[in-house]
KETOR-358922 format. One record per residue: residue number from 1; residue in three letters; x, y negated, z of N, C-alpha, C in turn. Coordinates in steps of 0.001 Angstrom, whole numbers, plus 500000, padded with zeros to 6 digits. Layout:
BEGIN
<NUM,'ALA',<X,Y,Z>,<X,Y,Z>,<X,Y,Z>>
...
END
This chain:
BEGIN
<1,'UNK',<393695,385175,846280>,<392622,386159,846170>,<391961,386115,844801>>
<2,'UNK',<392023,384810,844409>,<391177,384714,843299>,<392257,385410,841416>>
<3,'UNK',<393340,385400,842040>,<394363,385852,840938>,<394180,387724,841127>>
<4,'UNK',<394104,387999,842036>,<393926,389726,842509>,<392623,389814,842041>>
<5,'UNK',<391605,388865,842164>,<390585,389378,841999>,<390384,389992,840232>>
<6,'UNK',<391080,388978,839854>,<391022,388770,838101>,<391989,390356,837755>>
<7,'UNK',<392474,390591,838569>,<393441,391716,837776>,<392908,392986,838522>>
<8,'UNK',<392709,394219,837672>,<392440,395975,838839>,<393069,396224,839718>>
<9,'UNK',<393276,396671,840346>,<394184,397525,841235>,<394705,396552,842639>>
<10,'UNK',<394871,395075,842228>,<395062,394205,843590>,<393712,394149,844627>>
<11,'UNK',<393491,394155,845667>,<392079,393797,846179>,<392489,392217,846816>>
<12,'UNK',<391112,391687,846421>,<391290,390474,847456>,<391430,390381,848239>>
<13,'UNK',<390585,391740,849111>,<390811,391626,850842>,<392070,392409,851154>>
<14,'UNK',<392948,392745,850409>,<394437,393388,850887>,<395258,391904,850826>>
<15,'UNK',<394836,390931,849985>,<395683,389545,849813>,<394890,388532,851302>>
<16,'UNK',<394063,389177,851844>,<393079,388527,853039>,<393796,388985,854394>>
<17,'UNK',<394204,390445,853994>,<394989,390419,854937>,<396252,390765,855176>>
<18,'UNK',<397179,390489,854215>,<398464,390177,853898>,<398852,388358,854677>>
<19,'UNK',<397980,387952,853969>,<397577,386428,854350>,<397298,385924,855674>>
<20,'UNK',<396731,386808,856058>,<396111,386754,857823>,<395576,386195,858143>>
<21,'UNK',<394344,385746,856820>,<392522,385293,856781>,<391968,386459,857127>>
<22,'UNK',<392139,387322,856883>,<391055,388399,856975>,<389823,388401,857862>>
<23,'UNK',<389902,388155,859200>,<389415,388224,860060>,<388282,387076,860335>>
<24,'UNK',<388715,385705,859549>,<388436,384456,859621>,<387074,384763,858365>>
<25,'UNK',<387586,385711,857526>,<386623,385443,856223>,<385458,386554,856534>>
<26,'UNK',<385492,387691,857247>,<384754,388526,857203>,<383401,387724,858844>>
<27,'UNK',<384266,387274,859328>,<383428,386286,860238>,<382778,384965,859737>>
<28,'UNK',<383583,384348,858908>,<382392,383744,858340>,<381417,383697,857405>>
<29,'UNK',<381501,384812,856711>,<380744,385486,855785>,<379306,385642,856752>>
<30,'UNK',<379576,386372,857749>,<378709,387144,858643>,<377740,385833,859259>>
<31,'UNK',<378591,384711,859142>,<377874,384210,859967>,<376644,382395,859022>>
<32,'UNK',<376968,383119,857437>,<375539,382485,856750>,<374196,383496,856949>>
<33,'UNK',<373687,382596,857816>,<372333,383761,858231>,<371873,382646,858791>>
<34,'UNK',<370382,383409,859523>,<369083,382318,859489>,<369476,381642,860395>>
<35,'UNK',<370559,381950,861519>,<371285,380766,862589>,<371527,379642,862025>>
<36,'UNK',<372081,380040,860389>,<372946,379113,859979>,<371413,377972,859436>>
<37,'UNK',<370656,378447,858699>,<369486,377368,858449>,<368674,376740,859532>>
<38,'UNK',<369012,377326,861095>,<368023,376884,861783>,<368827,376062,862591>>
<39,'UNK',<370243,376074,862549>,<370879,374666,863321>,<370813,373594,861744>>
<40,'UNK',<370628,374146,860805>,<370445,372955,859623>,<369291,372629,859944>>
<41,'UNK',<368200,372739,860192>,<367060,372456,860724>,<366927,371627,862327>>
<42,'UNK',<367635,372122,862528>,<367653,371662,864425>,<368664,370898,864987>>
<43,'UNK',<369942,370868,863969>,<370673,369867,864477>,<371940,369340,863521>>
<44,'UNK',<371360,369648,862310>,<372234,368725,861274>,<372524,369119,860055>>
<45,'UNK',<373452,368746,859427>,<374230,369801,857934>,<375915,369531,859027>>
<46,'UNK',<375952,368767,859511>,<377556,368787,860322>,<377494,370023,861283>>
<47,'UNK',<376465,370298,862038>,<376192,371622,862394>,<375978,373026,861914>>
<48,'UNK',<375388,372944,860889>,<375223,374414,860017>,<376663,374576,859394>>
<49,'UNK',<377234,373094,858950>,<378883,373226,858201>,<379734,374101,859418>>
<50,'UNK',<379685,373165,859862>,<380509,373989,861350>,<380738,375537,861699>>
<51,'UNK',<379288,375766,861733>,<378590,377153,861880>,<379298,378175,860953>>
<52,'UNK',<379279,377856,859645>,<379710,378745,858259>,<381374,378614,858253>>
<53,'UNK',<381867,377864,858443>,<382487,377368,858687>,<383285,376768,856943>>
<54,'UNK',<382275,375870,856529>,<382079,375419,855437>,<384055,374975,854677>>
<55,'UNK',<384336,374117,855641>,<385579,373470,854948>,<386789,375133,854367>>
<56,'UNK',<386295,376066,855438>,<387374,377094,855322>,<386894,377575,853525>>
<57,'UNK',<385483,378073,853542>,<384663,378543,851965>,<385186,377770,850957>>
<58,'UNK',<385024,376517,851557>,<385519,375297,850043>,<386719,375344,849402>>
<59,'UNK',<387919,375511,850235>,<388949,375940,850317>,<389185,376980,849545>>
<60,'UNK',<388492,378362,849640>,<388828,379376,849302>,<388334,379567,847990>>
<61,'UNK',<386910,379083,848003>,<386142,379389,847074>,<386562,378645,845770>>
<62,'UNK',<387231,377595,845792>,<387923,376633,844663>,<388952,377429,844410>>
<63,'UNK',<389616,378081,845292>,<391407,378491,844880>,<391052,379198,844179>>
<64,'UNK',<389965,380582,844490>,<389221,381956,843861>,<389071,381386,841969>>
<65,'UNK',<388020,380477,841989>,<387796,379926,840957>,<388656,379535,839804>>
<66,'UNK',<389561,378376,840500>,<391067,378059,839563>,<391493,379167,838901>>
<67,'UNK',<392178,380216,840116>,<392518,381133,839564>,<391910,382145,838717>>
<68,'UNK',<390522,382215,838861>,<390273,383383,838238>,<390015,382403,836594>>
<69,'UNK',<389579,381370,836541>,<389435,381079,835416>,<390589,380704,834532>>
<70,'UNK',<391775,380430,835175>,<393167,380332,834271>,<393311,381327,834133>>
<71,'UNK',<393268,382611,834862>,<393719,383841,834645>,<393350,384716,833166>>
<72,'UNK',<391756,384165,833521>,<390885,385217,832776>,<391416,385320,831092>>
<73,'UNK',<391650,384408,830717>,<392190,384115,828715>,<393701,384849,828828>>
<74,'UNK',<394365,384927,830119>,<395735,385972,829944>,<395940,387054,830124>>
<75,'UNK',<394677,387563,830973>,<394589,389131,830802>,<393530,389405,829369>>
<76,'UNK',<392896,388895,829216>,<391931,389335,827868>,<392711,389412,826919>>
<77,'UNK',<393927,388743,826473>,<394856,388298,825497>,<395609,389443,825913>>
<78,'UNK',<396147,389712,827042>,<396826,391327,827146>,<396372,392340,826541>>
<79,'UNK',<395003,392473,827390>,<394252,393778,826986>,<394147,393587,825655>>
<80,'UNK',<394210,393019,824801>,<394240,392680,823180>,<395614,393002,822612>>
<81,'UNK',<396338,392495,822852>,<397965,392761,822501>,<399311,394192,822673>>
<82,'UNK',<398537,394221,823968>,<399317,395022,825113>,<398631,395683,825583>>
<83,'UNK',<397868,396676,825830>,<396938,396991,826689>,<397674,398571,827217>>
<84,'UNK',<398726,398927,826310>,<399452,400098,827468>,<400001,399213,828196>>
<85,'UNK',<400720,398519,828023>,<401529,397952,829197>,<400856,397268,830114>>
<86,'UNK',<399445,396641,829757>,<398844,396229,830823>,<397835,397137,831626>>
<87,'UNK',<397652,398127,831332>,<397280,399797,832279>,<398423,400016,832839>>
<88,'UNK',<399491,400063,831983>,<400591,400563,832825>,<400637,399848,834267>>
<89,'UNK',<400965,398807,834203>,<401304,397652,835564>,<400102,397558,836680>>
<90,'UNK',<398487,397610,835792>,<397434,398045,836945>,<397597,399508,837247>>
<91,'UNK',<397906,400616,837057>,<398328,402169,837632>,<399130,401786,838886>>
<92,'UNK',<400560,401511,838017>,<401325,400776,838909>,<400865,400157,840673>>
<93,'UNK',<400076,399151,840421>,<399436,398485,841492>,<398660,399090,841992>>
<94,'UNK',<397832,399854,841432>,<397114,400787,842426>,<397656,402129,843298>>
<95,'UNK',<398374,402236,842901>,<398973,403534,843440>,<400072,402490,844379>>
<96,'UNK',<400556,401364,844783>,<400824,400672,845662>,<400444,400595,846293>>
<97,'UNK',<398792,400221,846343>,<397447,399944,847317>,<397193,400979,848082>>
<98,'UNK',<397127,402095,847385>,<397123,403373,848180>,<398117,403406,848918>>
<99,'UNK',<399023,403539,848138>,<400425,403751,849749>,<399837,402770,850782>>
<100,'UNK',<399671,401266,850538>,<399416,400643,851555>,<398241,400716,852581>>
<101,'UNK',<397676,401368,851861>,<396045,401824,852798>,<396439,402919,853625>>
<102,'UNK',<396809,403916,853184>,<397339,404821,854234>,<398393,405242,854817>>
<103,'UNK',<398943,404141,854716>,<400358,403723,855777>,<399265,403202,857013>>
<104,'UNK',<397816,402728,856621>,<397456,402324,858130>,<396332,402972,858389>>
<105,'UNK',<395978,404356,858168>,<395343,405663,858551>,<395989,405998,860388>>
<106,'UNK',<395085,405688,861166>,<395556,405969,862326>,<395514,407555,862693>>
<107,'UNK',<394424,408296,861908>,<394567,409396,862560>,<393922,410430,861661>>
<108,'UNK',<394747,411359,861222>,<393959,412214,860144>,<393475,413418,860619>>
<109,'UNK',<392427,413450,860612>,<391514,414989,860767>,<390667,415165,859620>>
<110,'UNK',<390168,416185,860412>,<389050,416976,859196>,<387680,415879,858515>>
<111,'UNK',<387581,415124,859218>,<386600,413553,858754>,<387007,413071,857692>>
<112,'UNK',<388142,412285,858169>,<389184,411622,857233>,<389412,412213,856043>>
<113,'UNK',<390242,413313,855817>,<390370,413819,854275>,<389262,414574,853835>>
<114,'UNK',<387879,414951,854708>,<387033,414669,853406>,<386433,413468,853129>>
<115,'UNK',<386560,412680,853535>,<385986,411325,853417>,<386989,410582,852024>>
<116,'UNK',<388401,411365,852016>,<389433,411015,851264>,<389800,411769,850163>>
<117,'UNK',<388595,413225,850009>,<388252,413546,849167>,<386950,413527,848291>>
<118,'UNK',<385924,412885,849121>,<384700,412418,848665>,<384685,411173,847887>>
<119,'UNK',<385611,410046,848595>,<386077,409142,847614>,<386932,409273,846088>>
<120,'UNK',<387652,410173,846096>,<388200,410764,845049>,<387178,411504,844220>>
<121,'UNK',<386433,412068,844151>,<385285,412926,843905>,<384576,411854,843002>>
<122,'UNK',<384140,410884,843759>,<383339,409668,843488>,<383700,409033,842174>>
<123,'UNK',<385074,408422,842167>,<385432,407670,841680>,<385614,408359,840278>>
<124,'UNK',<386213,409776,840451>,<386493,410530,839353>,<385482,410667,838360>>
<125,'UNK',<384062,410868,839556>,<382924,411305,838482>,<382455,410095,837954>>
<126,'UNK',<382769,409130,837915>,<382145,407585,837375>,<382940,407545,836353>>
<127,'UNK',<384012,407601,836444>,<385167,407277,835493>,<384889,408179,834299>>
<128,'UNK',<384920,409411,834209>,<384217,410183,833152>,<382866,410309,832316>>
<129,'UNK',<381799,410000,833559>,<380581,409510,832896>,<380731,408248,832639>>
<130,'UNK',<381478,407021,832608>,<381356,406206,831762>,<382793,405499,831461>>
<131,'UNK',<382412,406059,830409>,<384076,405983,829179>,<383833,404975,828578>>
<132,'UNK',<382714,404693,828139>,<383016,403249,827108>,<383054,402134,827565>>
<133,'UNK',<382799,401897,828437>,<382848,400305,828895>,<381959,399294,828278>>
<134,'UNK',<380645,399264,827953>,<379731,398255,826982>,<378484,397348,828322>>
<135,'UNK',<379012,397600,829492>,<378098,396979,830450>,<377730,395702,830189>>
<136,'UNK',<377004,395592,829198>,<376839,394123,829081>,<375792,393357,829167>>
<137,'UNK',<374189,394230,829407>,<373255,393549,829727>,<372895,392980,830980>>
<138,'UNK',<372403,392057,830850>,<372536,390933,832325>,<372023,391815,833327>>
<139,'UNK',<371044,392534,833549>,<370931,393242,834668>,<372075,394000,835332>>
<140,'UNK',<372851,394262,834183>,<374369,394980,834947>,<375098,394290,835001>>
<141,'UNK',<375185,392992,834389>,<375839,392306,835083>,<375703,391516,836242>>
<142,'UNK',<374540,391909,836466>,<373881,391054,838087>,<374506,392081,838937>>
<143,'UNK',<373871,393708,838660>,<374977,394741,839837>,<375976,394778,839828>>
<144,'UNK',<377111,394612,838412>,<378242,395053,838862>,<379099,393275,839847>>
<145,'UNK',<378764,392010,839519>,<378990,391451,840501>,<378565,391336,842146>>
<146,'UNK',<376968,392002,842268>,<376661,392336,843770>,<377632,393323,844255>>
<147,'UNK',<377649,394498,843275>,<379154,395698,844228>,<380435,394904,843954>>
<148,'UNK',<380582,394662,843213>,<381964,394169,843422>,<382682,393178,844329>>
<149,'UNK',<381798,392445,844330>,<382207,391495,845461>,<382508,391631,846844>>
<150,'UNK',<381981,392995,847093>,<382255,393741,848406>,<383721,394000,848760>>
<151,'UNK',<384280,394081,847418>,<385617,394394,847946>,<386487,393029,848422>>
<152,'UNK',<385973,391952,847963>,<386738,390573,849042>,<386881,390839,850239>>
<153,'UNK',<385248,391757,851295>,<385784,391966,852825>,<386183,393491,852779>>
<154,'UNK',<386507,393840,851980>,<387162,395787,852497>,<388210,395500,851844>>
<155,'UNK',<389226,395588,852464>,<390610,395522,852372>,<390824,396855,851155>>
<156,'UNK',<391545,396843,850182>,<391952,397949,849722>,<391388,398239,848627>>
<157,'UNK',<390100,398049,848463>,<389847,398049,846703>,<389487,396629,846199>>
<158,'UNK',<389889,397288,844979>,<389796,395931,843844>,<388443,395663,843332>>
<159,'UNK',<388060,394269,843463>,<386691,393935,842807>,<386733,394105,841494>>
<160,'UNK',<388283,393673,840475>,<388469,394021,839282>,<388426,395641,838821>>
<161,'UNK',<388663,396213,839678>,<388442,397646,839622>,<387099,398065,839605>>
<162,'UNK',<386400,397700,840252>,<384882,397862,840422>,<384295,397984,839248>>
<163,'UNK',<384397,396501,838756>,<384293,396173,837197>,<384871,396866,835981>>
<164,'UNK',<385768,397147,836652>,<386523,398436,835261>,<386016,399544,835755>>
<165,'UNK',<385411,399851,836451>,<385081,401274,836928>,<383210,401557,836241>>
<166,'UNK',<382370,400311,836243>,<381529,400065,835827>,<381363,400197,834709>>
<167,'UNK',<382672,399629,833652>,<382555,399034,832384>,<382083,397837,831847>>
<168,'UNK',<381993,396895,832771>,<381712,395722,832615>,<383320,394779,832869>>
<169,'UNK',<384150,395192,833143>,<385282,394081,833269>,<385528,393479,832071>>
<170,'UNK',<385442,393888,830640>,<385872,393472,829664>,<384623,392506,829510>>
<171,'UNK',<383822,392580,829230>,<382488,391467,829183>,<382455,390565,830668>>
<172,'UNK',<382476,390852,831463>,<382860,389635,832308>,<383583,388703,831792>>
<173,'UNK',<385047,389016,831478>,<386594,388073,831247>,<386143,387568,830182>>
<174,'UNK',<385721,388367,829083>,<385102,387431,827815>,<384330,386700,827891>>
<175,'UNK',<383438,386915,829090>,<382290,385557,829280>,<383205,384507,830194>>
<176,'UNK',<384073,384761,830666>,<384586,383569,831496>,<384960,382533,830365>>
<177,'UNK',<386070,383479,829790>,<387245,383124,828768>,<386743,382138,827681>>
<178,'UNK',<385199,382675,827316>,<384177,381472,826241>,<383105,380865,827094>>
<179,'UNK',<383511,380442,828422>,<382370,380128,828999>,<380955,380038,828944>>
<180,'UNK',<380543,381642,828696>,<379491,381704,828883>,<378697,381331,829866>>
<181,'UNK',<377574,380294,830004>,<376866,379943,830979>,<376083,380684,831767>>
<182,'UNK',<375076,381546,830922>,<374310,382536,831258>,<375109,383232,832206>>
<183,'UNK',<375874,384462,831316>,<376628,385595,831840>,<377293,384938,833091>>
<184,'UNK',<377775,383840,832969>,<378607,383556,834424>,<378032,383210,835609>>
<185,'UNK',<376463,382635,835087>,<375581,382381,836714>,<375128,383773,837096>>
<186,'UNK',<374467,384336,836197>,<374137,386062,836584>,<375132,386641,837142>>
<187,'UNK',<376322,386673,837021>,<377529,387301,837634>,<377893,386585,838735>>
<188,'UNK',<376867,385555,838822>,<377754,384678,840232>,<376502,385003,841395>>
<189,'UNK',<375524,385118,840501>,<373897,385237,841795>,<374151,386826,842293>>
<190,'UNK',<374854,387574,841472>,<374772,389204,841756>,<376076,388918,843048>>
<191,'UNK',<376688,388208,842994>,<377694,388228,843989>,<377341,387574,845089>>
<192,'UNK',<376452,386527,844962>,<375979,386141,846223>,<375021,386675,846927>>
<193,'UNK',<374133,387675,846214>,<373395,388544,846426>,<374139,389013,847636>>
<194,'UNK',<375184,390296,846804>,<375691,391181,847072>,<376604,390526,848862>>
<195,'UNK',<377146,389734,848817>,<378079,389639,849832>,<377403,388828,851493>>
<196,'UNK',<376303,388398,850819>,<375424,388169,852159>,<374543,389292,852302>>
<197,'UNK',<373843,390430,851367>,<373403,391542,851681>,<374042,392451,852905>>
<198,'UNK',<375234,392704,851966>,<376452,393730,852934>,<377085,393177,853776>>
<199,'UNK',<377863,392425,853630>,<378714,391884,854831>,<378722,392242,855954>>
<200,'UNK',<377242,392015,856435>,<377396,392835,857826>,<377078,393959,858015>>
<201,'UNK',<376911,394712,856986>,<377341,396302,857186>,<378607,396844,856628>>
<202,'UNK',<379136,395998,856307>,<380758,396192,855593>,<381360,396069,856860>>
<203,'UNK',<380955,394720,857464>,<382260,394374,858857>,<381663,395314,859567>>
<204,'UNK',<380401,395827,860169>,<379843,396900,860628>,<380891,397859,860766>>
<205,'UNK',<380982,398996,859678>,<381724,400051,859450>,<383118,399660,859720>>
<206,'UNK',<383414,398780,859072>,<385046,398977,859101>,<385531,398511,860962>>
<207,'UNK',<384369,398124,861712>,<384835,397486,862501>,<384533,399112,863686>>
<208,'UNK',<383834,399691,863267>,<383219,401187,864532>,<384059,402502,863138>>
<209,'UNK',<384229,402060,861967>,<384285,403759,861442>,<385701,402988,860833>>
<210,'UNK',<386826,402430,861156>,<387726,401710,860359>,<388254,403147,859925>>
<211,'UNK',<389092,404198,860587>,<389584,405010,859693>,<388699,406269,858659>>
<212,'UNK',<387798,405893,858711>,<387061,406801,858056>,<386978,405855,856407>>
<213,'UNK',<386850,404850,856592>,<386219,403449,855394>,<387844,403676,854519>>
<214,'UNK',<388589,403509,855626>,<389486,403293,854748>,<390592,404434,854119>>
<215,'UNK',<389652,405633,854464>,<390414,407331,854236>,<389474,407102,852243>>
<216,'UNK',<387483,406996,852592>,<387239,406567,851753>,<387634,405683,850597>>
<217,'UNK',<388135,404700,850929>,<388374,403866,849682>,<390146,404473,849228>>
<218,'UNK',<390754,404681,850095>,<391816,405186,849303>,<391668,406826,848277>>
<219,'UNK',<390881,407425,848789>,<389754,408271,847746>,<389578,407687,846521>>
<220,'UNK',<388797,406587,846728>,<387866,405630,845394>,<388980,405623,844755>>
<221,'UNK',<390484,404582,845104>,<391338,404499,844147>,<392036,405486,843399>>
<222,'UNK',<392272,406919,844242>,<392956,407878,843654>,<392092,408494,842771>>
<223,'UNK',<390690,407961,842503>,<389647,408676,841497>,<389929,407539,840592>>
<224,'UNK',<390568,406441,840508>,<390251,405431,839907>,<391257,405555,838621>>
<225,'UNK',<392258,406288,839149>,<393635,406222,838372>,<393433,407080,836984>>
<226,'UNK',<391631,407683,836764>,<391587,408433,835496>,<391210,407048,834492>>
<227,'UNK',<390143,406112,834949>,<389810,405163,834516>,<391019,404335,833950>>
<228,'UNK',<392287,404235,834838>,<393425,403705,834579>,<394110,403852,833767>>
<229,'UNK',<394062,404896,833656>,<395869,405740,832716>,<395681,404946,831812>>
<230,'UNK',<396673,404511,831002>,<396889,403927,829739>,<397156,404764,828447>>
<231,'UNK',<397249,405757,828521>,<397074,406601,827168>,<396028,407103,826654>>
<232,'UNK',<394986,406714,825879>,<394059,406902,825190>,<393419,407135,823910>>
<233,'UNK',<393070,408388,823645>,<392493,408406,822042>,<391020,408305,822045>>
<234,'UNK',<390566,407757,820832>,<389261,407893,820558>,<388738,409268,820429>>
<235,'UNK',<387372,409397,820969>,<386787,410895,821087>,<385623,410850,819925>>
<236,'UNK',<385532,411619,818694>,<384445,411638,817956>,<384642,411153,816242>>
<237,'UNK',<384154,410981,815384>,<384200,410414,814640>,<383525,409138,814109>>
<238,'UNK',<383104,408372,814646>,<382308,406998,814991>,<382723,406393,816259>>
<239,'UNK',<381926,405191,816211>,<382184,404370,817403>,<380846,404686,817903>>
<240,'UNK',<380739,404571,819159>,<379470,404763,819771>,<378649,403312,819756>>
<241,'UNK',<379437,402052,819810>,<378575,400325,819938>,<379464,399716,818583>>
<242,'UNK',<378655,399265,817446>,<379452,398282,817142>,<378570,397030,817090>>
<243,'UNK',<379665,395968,817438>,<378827,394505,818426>,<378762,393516,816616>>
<244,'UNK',<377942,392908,817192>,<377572,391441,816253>,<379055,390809,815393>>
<245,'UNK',<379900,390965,816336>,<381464,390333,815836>,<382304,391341,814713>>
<246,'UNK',<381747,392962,814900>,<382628,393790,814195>,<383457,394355,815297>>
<247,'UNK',<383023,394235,816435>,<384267,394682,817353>,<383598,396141,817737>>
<248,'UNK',<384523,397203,817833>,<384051,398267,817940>,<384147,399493,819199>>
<249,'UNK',<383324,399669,819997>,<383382,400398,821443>,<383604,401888,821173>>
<250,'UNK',<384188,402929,821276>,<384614,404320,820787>,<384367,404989,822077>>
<251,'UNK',<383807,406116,822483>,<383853,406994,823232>,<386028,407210,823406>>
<252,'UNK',<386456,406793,824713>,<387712,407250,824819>,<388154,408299,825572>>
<253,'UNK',<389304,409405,825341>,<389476,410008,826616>,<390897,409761,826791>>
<254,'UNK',<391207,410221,827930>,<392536,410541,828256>,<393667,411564,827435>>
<255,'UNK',<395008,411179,827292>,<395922,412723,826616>,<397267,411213,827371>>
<256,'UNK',<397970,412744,827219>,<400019,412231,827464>,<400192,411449,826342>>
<257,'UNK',<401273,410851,826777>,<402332,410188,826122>,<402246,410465,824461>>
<258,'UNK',<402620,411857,825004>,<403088,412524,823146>,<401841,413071,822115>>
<259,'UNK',<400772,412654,823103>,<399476,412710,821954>,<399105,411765,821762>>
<260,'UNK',<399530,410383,822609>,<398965,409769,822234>,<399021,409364,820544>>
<261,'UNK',<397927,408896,819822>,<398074,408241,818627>,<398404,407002,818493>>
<262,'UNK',<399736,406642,817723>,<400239,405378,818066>,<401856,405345,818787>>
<263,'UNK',<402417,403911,818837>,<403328,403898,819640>,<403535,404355,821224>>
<264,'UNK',<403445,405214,822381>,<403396,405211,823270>,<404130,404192,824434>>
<265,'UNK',<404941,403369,823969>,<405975,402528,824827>,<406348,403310,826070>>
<266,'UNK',<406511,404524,826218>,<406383,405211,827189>,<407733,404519,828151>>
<267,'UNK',<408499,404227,827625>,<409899,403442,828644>,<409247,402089,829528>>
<268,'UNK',<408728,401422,828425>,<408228,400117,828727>,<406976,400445,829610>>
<269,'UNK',<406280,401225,829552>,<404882,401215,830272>,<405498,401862,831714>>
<270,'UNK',<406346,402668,831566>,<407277,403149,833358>,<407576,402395,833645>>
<271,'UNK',<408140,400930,833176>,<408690,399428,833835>,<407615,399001,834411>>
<272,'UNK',<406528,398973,833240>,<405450,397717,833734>,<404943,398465,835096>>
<273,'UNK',<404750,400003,835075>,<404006,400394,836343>,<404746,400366,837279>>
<274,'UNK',<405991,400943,837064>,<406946,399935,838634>,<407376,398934,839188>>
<275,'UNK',<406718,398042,838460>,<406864,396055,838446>,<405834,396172,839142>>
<276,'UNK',<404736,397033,839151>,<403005,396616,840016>,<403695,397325,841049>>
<277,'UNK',<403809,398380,840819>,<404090,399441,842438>,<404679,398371,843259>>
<278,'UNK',<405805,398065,842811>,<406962,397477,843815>,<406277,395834,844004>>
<279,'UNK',<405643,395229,843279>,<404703,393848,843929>,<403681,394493,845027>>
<280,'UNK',<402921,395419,845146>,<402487,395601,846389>,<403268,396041,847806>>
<281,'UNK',<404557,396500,846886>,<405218,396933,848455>,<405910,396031,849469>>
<282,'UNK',<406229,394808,848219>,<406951,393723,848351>,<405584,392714,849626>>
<283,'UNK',<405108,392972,848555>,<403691,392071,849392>,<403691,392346,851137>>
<284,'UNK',<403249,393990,850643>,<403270,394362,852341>,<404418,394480,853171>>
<285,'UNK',<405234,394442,852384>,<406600,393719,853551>,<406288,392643,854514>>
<286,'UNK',<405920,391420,853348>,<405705,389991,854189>,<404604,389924,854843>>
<287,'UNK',<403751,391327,855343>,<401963,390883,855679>,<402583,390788,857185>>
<288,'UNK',<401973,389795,857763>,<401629,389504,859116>,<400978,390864,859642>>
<289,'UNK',<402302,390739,861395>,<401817,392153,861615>,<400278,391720,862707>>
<290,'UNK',<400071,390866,862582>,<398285,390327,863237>,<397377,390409,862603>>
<291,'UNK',<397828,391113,861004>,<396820,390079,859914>,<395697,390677,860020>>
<292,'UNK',<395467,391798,860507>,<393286,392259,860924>,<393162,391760,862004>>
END
């Protein structure tokens, strides 16, 4: 989870329930609450552990960690080097996710696809109003880890997506990558915020409105794929941020292949996005058919 989390387009909770935790994590999420401080109060820390069901968190919450922090210096080093080919391979993966989300749409009516066009709607209009990506003051980075973290219990979107959808993914990974102290507790309190806030209105919905949540989020991703594309020119004649280092933020938009300015790798970037496609399909081959 913690390797999906680090990259767009994978969700943690599609690796939750590929895995066939899912069920285990959205229950014990639910269940740090004032029960949980008042058997710590009334009858132990071996009791409140119990309760949370502590050894399972420790477990998870270390693997999450490892991974996301080895990860983080090899995608930043992509997006530096490579960054069509590494859009290419997150497109790729997301448009996997989708297939896999609504391969388990039980029933489509008139709810559903607007719910699956409202998500699309959504996602689209974020992605356009914010093109540059400069989310970097700690207050946004306190929200974009409270929303993002939501997607560990909703199967199907990416928390890394969230963050790229925000414009904060690139300042996250760079604060991991130089261990920033600051930036990384603010990004860690917005998530703990965030996932004992919702949780139980996340398991809520998905558990009374499951095909509606998840008509929605496959929406979110198909709005997501403008944010995605890997062909990009600068819009304007200036940069809109330039940072302390010389590094420079440009208003970007979208164009094809053959506008793009630059090499397009257009062969190589069709590989990398069918190397992601086909790792999610592969994935959901092996998912346990119990795994919600």
């Amino acid at each position: 989870m913690g390797a999906a989390d680090v990259v767009p387009g994978v969700s943690g909770g599609t690796i939750a329930f590929i895995t066939g935790i899912y069920e285990e994590l959205i229950t014990s999420i639910s269940n740090i609450n004032l029960d949980a401080f008042k058997k710590l109060k009334e009858e132990g820390i071996r009791s409140a552990w119990k309760h949370v069901n502590g050894n399972f968190f420790v477990a998870l919450i270390s693997g999450i960690a490892i991974a996301a922090l080895s990860l983080s210096r090899v995608i930043t080093y992509l997006l530096d080097n490579q960054p069509i080919l590494v859009w290419s391979f997150f497109f790729g993966l997301i448009l996997g996710s989708i297939q896999l989300i609504l391969k388990d749409i039980k029933k489509w009516d008139l709810l559903s696809v607007l719910g699956l066009l409202a998500g699309t709607g959504i996602a689209a209009y974020i992605s356009l109003i914010h093109s540059v990506g400069t989310g970097g003051s700690l207050w946004y980075i306190f929200l974009s880890g409270a929303i993002g973290i939501c997607a560990m219990i909703l199967p199907g979107i990416s928390g890394a997506f969230i963050l790229v959808l925000m414009g904060s993914y690139r300042t996250i990974m760079d604060g991991i990558k130089n261990f920033d102290i600051v930036l990384i507790a603010v990004f860690a309190f917005g998530c703990l915020v965030g996932i004992l806030s919702f949780s139980r209105l996340l398991k809520y919905l998905f558990k009374h409105y499951e095909n509606l949540v998840l008509m929605i989020l496959s929406g979110f991703l198909v709005g997501s794929l403008l944010t995605i594309w890997p062909w990009k020119n600068p819009i304007g004649d200036a940069p809109v941020v330039i940072h302390s280092d010389g590094k420079e933020d440009w208003m970007m938009g979208n164009v094809l292949p053959a506008d793009y300015i630059g090499d397009s790798l257009l062969f190589y970037a069709l590989l990398a996005a069918l190397i992601g496609y086909l790792l999610i399909v592969v994935m959901a081959k092996f998912a346990p058919k119990n795994s919600k």
